[in-house]
Rosetta silent file (secondary structure, phi, psi, omega in degrees, C-alpha in Angstrom):
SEQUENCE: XXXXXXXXXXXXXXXXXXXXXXXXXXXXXXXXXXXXXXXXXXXXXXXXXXXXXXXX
SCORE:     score description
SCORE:     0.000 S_00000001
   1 L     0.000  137.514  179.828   77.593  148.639  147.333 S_00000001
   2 L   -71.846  172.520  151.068   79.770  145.630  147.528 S_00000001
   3 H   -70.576  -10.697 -174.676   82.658  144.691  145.498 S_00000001
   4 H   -72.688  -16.402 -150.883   80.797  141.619  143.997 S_00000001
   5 H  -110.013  -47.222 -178.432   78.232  144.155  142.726 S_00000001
   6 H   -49.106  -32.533 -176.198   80.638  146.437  140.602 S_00000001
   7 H   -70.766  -34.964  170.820   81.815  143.176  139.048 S_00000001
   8 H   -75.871   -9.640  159.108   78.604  142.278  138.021 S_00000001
   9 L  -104.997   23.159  168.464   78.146  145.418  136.243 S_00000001
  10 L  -112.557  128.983 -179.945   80.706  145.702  133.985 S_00000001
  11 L   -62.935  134.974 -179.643   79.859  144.084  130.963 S_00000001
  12 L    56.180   32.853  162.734   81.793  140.744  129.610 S_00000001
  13 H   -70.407  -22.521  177.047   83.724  140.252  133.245 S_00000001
  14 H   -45.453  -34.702  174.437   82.224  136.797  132.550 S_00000001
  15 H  -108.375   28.999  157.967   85.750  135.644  130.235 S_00000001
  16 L  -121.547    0.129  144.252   88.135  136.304  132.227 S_00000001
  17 H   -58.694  -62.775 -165.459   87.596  133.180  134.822 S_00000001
  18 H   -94.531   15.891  177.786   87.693  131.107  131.820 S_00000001
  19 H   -86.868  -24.097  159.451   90.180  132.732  129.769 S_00000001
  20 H   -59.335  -43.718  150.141   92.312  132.008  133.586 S_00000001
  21 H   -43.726  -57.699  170.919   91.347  128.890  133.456 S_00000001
  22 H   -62.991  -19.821 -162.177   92.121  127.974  129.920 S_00000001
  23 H   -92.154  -13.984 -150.184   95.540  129.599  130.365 S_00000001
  24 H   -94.386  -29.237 -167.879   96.269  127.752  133.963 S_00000001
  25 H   -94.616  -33.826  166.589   95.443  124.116  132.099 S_00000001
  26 H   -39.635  -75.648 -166.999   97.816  125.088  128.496 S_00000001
  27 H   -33.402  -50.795 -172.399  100.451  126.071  130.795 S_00000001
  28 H   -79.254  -23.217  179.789  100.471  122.716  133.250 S_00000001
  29 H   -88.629   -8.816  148.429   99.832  120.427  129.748 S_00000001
  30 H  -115.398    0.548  164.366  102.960  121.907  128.682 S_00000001
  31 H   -70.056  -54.554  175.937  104.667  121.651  131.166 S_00000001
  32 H   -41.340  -61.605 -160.720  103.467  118.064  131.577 S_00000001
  33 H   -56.055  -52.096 -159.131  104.250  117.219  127.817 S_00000001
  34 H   -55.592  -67.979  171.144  108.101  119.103  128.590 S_00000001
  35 H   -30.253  -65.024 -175.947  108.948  116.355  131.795 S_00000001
  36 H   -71.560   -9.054 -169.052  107.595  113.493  129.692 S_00000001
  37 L  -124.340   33.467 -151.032  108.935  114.274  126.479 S_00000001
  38 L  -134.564  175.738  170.204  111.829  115.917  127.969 S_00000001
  39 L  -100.724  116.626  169.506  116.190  114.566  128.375 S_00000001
  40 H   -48.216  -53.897 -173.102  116.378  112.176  130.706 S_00000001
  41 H   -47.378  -33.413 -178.928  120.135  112.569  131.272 S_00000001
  42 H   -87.001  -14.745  178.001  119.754  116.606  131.913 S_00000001
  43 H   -96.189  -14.619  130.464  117.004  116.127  134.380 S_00000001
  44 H     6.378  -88.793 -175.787  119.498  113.530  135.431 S_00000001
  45 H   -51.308  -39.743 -160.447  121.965  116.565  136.200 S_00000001
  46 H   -80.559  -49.089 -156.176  119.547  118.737  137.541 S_00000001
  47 H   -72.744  -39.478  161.093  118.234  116.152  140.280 S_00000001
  48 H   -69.391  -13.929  168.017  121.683  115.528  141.354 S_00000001
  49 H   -14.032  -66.215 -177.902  122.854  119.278  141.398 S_00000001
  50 L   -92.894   12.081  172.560  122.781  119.906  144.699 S_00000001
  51 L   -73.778  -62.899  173.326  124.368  116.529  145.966 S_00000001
  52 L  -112.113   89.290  169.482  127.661  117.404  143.337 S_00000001
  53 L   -74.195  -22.165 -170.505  128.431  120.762  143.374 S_00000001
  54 L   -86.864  -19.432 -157.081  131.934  120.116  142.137 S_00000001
  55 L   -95.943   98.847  154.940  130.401  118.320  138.871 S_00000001
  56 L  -117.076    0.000    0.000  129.760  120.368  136.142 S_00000001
């Protein structure tokens, strides 16, 4: 017996693709929202970081 066939017999294996799914598109849509919604001046800081190391 394969492994695809054990999967298909355990009952309600069916939500966890989309409960992976649902969690992989929250995550990147908050992520999104934090960069657009987010302070420019500290992502500022961050993008120059490794340019001025003496700058803190």
């Amino acid at each position: 017996m394969k492994f695809r066939n054990y999967l298909e017999a355990i009952t309600g294996i069916g939500i966890y693709p989309l409960m992976s799914m649902m969690l992989f598109v929250v995550f990147f849509g908050l992520v999104t929202l934090y960069v657009i919604k987010g302070n420019k001046k500290h992502f500022e800081k961050l993008r120059n970081l490794p340019i001025n190391e003496n700058n803190r």
